[in-house]
N, C-alpha and C positions, 0 to 999 in steps of 0.2 A: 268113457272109453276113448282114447288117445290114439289116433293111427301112432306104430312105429320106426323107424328107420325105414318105410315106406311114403312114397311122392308121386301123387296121383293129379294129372293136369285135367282140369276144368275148360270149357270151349265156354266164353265170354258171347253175348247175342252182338258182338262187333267183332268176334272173330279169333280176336286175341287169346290166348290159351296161358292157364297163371296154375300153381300151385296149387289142391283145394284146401282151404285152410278149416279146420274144425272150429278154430276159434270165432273166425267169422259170422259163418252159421249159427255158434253158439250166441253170439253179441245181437244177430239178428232175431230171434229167437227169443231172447231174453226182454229187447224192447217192445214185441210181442204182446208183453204181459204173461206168457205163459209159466206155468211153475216150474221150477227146478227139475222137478223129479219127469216131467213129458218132456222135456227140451232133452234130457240125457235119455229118453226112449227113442226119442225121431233123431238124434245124431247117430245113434247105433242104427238104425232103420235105412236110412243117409248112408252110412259106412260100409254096411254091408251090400247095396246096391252099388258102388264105385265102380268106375270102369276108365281107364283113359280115354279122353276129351268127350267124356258125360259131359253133358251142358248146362249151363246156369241155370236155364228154366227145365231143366228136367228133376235137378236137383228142388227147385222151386215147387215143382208139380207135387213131389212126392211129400217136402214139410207140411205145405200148404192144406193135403188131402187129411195128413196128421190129425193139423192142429184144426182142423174144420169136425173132424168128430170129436174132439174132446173143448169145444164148447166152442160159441161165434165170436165171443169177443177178443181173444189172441190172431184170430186166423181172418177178422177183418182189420187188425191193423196190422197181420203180417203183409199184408197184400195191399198195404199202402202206397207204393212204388207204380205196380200194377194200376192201380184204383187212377191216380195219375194221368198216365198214360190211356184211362178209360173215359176222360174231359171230354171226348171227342164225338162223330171225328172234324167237327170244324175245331175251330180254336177260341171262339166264343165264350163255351164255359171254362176254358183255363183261365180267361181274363178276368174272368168272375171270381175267379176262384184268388188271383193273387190281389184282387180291390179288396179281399175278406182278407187276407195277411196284411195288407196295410190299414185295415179297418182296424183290428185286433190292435196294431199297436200307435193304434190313437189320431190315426189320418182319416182325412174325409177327402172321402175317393168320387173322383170321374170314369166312365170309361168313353172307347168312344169317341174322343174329346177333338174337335179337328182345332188347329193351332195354323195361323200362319208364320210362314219364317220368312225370312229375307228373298228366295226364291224363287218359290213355290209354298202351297199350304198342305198341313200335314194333320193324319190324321191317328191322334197318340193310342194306344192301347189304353194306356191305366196314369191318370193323373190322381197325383196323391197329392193331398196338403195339409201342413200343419204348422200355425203360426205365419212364419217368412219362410219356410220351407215348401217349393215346390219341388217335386218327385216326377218325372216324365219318363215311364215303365212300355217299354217294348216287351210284348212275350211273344216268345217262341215255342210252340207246341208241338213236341213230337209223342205219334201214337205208333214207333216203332221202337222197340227198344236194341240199344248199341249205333244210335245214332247221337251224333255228339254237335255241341255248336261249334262251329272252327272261327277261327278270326277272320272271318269274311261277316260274320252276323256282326260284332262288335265294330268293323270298321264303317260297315253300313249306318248302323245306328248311329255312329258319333256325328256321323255327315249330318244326319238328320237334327240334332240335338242343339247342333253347332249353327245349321239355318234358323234354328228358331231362338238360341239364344240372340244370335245377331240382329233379327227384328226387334227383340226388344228391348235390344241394346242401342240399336237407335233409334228407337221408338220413345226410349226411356218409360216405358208402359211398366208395371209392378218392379221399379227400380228396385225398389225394397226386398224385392224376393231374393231368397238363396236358390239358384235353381239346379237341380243333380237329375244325370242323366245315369239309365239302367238297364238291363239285358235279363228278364228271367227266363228260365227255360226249366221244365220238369225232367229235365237229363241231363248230363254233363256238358260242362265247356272240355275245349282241350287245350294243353297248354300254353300255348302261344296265344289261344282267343282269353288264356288269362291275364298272360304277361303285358298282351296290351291296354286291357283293359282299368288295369293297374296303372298303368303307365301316364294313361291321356286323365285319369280320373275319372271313368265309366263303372259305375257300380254292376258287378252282377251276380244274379241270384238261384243257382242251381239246384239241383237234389241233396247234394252234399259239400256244396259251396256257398257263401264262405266257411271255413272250418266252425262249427259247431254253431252257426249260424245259418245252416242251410235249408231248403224248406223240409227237409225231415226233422229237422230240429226245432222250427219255428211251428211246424205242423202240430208237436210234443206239448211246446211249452203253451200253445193258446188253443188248446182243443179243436184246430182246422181242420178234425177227419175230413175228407170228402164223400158225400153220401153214396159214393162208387165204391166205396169201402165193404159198402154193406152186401154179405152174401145170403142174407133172406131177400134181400129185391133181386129181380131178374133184370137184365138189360134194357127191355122196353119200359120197364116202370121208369126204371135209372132217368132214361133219356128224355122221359116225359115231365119228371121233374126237372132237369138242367133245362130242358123248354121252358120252363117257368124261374128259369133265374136263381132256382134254389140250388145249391153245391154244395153243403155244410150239413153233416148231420146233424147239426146244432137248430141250424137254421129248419130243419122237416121235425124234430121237436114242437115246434113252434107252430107246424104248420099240419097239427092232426087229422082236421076236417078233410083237408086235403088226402091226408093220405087213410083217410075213411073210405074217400071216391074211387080210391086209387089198388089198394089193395084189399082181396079175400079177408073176411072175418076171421078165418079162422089163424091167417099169419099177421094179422093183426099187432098181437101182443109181443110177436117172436121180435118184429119190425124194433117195436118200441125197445125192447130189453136191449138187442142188439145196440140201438140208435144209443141208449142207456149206460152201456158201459164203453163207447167209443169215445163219449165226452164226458166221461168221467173224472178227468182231469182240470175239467174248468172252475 
């Protein structure tokens, strides 16, 4: 079902009001995992509830409730975004969570790590390394959505990045290293917190940035669900395991006994199947 020569504006959770696009939803939807034939019943479902500046999470509320009755594993990784945004609410387990994106692609990670620099001494989020490659990852954790990073995080960080290279640039300490400095965040930069970051050579790693690189995309490619993903656990189970350093449905796979102690007999199995088809990708 195609809206026609009809143009219905959307309210964005930062306020901004856009076009709604059917195609988008559909694209959302589709990397879901759900099947063709429910994705073109909840965009009808979606279409027929329209209204000018309906909101993005109202729109969300209603696929969401969808794709939750017709089976858990489209509707926990439609709510991947969400799941995100549910690391919280310190910023702890987000850090945890992007040491397991550089784990995945072959870094052995720090967190934590305190570094001196030329100034003062500093204490890095997420040091990654691999070979002569050092990684020194700043994350920025936002638990409200429509909140963006501005180029005030990236100018910060460089300061930072820039003290500590200069210690051990005269220190001559791991000459050898390659060292690259980074900004992630589970929500958008804006464009200017891009342009500079581009500019000075500070990598950064958003929801949807770099293009198809982004952590929804990295999320894809190495089976990263986060176990906030999952809608058989309620939020205090959730939070009880990221107390425990676990963030990974992959990683509570692993850790059954655990979630023996942790969850009813009888959601037991629902847990696993869930856990089951979120990394099924791996």
């Amino acid at each position: 079902m195609k809206l026609k020569n009809k143009k219905t504006f959307i309210t964005k959770a930062s306020g901004e009001r856009h076009v709604f696009s059917e195609d988008k939803l559909r694209v959302s939807l589709l990397r879901s995992g759900a099947p063709l034939s429910v994705v073109n019943v909840i965009i009808e479902a979606v279409i027929s509830k329209l209204y000018d500046g309906i909101t993005t999470a109202e729109i969300y509320r209603i696929a969401f409730s969808m794709l939750k009755k017709r089976g858990k594993g489209p509707a926990a990784k439609y709510k991947l975004k969400n799941a995100l945004m549910e690391l919280g609410p310190t910023g702890f387990p987000f850090e945890q969570f992007i040491a397991r994106v550089f784990q995945a692609m072959s870094f052995e990670t720090e967190t934590g790590k305190l570094m001196e620099g030329n100034c003062v001494r500093h204490e890095v989020d997420v040091v990654a390394h691999k070979g002569t490659e050092q990684h020194l990852i700043e994350c920025k954790f936002h638990q409200q959505k429509g909140v963006f990073c501005d180029v005030k995080i990236p100018l910060y960080i460089h300061s930072r990045f820039a003290d500590i290279e200069e210690r051990l640039t005269k220190t001559g300490k791991d000459r050898a290293l390659s060292l690259t400095g980074w900004v992630a965040t589970n929500t958008h930069f804006t464009k200017d917190a891009i342009s500079y970051g581009v500019c000075i050579g500070l990598n950064l790693l958003g929801w949807d940035f770099p293009a198809k690189d982004g952590l929804r995309d990295l999320i894809d490619r190495y089976g990263l669900h986060p176990l906030t993903c999952l809608t058989t656990l309620t939020r205090q189970e959730k939070q009880q395991l990221l107390e425990k350093k676990i963030v990974l449905c992959s990683e509570l796979m692993t850790h059954e006994l655990l979630l023996k102690n942790l969850v009813h007999a009888e959601r037991l199995e629902r847990v696993k199947t869930e856990c089951a088809n979120l990394c099924s990708r791996l």
